[in-house]
N, C-alpha and C positions, 0 to 999 in steps of 0.2 A: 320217661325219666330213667336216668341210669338206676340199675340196681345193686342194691351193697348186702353185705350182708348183717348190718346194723341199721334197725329199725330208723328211718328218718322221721317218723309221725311222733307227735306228743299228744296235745288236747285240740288237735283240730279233727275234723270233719275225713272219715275213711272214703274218699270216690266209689262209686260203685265198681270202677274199671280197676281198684286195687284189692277188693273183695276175693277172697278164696276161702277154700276149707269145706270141713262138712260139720253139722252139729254134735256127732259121735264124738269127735276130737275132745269135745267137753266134757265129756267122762273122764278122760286120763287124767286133766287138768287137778277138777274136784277130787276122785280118788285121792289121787298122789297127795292134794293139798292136806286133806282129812286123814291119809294113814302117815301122821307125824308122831313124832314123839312126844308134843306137845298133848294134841287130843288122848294119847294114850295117858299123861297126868289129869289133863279132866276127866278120865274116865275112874280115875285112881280117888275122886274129890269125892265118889259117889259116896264109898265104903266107909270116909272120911270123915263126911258128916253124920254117917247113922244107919246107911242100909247097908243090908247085907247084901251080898254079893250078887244069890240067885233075884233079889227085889232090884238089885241094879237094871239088872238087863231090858226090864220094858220099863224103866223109866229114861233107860238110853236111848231104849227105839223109838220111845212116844216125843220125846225132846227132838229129836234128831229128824223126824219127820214132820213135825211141826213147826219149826225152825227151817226145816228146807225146802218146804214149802212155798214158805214165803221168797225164802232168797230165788229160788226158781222163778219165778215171777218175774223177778227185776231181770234176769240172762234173757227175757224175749228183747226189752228195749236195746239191746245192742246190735242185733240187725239191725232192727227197726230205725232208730237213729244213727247208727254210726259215729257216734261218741261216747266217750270214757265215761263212765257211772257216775263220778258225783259233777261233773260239768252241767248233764241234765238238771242238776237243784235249781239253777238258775231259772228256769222256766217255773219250780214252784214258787219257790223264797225271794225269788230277782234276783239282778246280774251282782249287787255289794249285797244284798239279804244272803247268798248262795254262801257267802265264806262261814254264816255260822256250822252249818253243819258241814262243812269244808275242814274246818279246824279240827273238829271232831273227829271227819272220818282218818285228818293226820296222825292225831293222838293215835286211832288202834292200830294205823300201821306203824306208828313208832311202836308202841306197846308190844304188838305180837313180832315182830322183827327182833326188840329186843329179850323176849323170853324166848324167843326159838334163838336166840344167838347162843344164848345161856345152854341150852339143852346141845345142841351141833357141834357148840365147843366141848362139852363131856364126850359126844360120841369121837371127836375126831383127837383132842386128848385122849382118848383112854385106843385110839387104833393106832395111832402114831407116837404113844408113848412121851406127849409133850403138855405142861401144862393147858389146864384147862382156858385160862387170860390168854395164851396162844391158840389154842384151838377154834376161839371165838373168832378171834384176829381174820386166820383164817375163812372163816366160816363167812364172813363179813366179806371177805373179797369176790368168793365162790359168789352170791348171790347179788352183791355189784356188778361184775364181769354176764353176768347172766341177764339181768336187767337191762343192762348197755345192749347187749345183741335184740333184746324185747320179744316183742308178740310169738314171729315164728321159732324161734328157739327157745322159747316158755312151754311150747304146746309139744314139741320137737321131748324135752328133755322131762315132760310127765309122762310120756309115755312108758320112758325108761323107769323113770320111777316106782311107776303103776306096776311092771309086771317085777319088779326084783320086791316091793313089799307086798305084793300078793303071794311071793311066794315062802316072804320070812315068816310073815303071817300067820300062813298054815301050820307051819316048824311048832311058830312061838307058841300056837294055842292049844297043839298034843301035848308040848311038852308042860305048857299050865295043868293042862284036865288031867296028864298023866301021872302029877307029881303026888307025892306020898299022901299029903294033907286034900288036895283037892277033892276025895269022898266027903269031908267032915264038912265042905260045903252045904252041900245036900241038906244036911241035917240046919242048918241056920236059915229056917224060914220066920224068923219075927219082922213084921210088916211096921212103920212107922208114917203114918201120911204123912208128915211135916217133912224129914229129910227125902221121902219120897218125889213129894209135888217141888221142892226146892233142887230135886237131881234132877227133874223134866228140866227145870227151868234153866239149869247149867248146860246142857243138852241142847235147849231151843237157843241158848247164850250164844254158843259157838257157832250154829250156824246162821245169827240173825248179824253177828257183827264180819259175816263174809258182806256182805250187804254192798257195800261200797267198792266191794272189787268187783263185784259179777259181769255188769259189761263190758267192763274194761277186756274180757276174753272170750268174747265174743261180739265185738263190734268191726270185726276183720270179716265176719260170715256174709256170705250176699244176701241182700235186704229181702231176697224170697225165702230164705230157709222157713222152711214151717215154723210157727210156736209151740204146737206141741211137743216138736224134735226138737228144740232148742232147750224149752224148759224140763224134759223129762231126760235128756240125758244129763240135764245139770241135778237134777234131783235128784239122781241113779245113782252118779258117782260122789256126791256130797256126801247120800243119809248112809251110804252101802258102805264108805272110807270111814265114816264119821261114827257111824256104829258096829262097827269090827274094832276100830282103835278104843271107843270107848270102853267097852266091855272086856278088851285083852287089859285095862288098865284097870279094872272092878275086881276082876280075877287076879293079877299082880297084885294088887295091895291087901286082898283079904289074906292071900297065902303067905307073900313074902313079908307082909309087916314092914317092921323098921327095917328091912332092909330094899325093901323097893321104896320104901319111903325116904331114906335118907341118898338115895343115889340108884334113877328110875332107868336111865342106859345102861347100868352098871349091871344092875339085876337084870334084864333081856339079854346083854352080851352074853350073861352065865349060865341065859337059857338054854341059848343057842351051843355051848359047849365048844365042840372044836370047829362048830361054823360062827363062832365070833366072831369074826371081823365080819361077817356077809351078813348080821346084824346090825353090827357098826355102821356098815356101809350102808341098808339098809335106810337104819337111821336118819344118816347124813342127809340121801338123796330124797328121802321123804321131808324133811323140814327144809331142803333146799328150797324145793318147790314154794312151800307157804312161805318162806322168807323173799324169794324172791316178787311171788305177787304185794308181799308188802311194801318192797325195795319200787316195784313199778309203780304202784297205785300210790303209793304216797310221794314219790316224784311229780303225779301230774295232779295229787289234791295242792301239793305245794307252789306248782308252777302255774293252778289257777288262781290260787289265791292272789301271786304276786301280780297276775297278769291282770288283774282285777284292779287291782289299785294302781299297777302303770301305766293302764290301758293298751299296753301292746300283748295282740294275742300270738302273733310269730314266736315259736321258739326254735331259734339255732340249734344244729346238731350240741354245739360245744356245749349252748345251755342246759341240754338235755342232760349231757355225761355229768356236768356238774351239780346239777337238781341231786340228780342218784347218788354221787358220791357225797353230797352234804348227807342227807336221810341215814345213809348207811353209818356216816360217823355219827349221826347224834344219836343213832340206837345202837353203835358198840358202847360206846362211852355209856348209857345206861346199862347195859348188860354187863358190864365190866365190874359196875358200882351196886349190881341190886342180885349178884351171886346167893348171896346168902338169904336164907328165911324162901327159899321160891316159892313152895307151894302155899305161905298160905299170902302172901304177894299176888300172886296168878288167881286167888280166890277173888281178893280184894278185886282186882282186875276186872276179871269178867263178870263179876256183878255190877260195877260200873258201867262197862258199857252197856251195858243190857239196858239199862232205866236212860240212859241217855241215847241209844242208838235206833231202839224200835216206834219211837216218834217217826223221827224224818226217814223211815222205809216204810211205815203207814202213808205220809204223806204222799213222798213220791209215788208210792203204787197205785191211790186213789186217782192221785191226777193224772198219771199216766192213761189205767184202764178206765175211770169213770168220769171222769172230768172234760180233760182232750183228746178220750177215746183215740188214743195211740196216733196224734196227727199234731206235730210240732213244724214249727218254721226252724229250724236248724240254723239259721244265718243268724237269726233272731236270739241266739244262746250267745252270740259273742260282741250284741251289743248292748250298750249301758243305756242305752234311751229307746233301745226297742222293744219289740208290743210288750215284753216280761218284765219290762220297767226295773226300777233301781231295787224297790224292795219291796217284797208284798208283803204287811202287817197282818193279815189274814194269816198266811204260814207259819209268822214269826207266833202268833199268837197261839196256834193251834198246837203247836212244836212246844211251847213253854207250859202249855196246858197240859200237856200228855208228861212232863216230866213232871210235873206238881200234885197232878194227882196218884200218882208211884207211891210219895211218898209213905201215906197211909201204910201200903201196903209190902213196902223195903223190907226185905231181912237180908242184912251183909253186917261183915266183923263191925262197921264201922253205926250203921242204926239199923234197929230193930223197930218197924212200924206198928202202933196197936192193933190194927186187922191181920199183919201176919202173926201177933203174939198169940191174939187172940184164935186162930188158927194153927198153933203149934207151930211154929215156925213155915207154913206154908210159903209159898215164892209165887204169886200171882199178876206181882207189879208189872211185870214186861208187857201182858195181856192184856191188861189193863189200858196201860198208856198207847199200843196199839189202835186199841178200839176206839178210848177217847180223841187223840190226835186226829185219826183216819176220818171220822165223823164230823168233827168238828169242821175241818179243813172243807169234806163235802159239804157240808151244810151252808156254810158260806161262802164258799167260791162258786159263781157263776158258773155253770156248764155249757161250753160253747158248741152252738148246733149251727148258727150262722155262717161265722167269718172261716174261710178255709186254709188251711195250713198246710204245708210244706213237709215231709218228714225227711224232704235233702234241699240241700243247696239250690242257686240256680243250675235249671240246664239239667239236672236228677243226677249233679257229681260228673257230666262229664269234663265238668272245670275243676281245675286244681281248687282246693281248701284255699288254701295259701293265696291263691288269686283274689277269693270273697272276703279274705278275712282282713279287713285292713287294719295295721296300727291308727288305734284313736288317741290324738296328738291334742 
């Protein structure tokens, strides 16, 4: 096959003979994605609801390894099968059951694409001296144009990433502990369990609704990469990005106040002093990164979906570029329209996903690791009348169950559950619907020891995807 330098693959099947990379690679990825300016506002939420600063920091670490835990999990099955994260649903939910948590996983890629466009556009307005509604603009193309090139210049461009915010990083966080107020930290040691256990839970949030991009960057690796090299350096770079940003965002908000609160780039630029712009820029290429897996992953949750109901699973280059550029307009056009009020927006946000996302990452992981102990017919994901059938009521049922029983236990702006009230505001639900879901799903679903499965194509990929995968007409 000739080679271009623009990713030709969507949602079909990786050959073994297009396989590259090593699993280390997966560290830049994570990193990069987690030191955003985004996570640096959720780390900002801690201070927000009630802890203090020094009580932030191991309710960042304990969320952030609890939460990456799990998403580590899901980075082995992309060797292992060689297709995109949420395509695999279909094997739980079935081939039309798969679009519900399909739609879902689109919603938090529009979601987080469109609050990282919000934050990208500050940084690149305020470097280039041009409204913020242009900076987005901008911002929006940069992770378009990026998405279009795909896999190897995704992996290519966190590298970059990884080392320019590891080293603003450093700057930012002398200059936090250095600043005048930062002693009077020390001194605010009042403990609160409610906004405590509810900061783990914003912590485990961020990293439970990575969930649906994980294999998607790592399903290029060759099907022997170890699992435990695959899931630990995704672990590494997740809780390690994800808990430096949060905590430089606990520290920003106890010191700066309303002024990291009203404008969270603005106050870092001013950290950084006369290396402002290598903050900015900084910035930029750190939320590039999480915009653009958004930009990616929500093109091919979108282009499963449709392919689901047209029965053709072929996608054309051209449909590809145009999957990406729809995505990317309908989360400018949000980000455009929802500027104002963000943090407590971005609150609302990520306590939604949380109650609705950590169901079907229970699921999938049960079935993956205990269920079909990691052995799928792969051909069998892209037919509607194969062994995965139309829709599995089991799934459907186990998935509604896990979000039903949350309720009780919800605390967000929008309800307050009597077990969390009764609990001071505790945040338990996530855990909760985990367990329930994950259980439930085993309990009822058959565990196949019998019939043997496939985890490639015919022939173990050495036939094109595109050749097994026919339009069903």
């Amino acid at each position: 096959m000739k080679s271009s330098r623009i990713e030709h693959r969507a949602i079909d099947y990786i050959p073994e003979t297009e396989r590259h990379g090593v699993a280390r690679s997966l560290f830049f990825v994570w990193f990069a994605a987690n030191t955003s300016i985004t996570a640096v506002v959720t780390g900002a939420l801690f201070v927000i609801l009630g802890n203090s600063a020094l009580w932030a920091i191991p309710a960042v670490i304990i969320g952030n390894v609890l939460g990456g835990f799990v998403t580590a999990l899901h980075s082995a099955q992309g060797p292992k099968l060689g297709v995109p994260q949420m395509i695999q649903s279909r094997a739980q939910f079935g081939y039309y059951g798969a679009i519900l948590p399909l739609v879902l996983s689109l919603i938090i890629y529009l979601g987080f694409y469109a609050t990282g466009l919000v934050l990208g556009g500050q940084a690149i307005g305020d470097l280039l001296s041009i409204p913020v509604q242009a900076g987005s603009a901008i911002f929006a193309l940069l992770s378009t144009t990026l998405a279009i090139f795909g896999y190897r210049y995704i992996h290519k461009f966190s590298k970059i990433a990884t080392a320019l915010s590891a080293a603003v990083f450093v700057v930012l966080f002398i200059r936090v502990l250095t600043a005048p107020d930062a002693a009077a930290l020390v001194q605010q040691t009042d403990f609160a369990i409610g906004p405590f256990v509810l900061g783990i839970s914003l912590a485990a949030s961020w990293q439970l609704t990575f969930g649906p991009y994980i294999a998607d960057y790592s399903r290029y690796l060759p099907a022997s990469t170890p699992q435990r090299a695959t899931m630990g350096w995704t672990f590494a770079g997740s809780v390690l990005g994800g808990s430096l940003a949060m905590i430089l965002g606990a520290l920003g908000a106890a010191i700066g106040g309303s002024s990291f609160n009203t404008n969270q780039v603005g106050y870092l630029a001013n950290l950084g002093a006369q290396f402002a712009w290598l903050v900015l820029l900084a910035v930029i290429c750190g939320k590039l990164t999480g915009n653009t897996l958004s930009t990616y992953g929500g093109f091919m949750s979108l282009a499963t979906i449709v392919t689901a109901i047209t029965r053709r699973e072929i996608i054309t280059g051209k449909a590809r570029t145009a999957y990406i550029v729809l995505i990317s307009a309908a989360a400018l056009s949000i980000a455009l329209a929802a500027t104002d009020n963000f943090l407590g927006a971005f609150t609302n946000f990520l306590l939604f996903l949380l109650y609705f996302m950590t169901p079907w990452s229970a699921i999938n992981l049960v079935d993956f690791y205990f269920v079909r102990k990691e052995k799928y017919n792969v051909d069998a994901l892209f037919q509607p009348d194969g062994e995965y059938g139309r829709i599995n009521w089991i799934a459907i049922a186990a998935y509604a169950a896990g979000i039903l029983i949350q309720i009780p236990f919800m605390n967000s702006p929008l309800y307050v559950g009597p077990v969390a009230e009764w609990l001071g505001g505790a945040e338990i639900a996530w855990l909760i619907g985990l367990v329930v879901s994950g259980g439930i799903y085993y309990l009822f679903t058959p565990v196949r020891k019998t019939l043997p499965h496939s985890t490639n194509p015919a022939a173990d990929g050495q036939q094109d995807a595109a050749a097994l995968i026919r339009p069903h007409l």
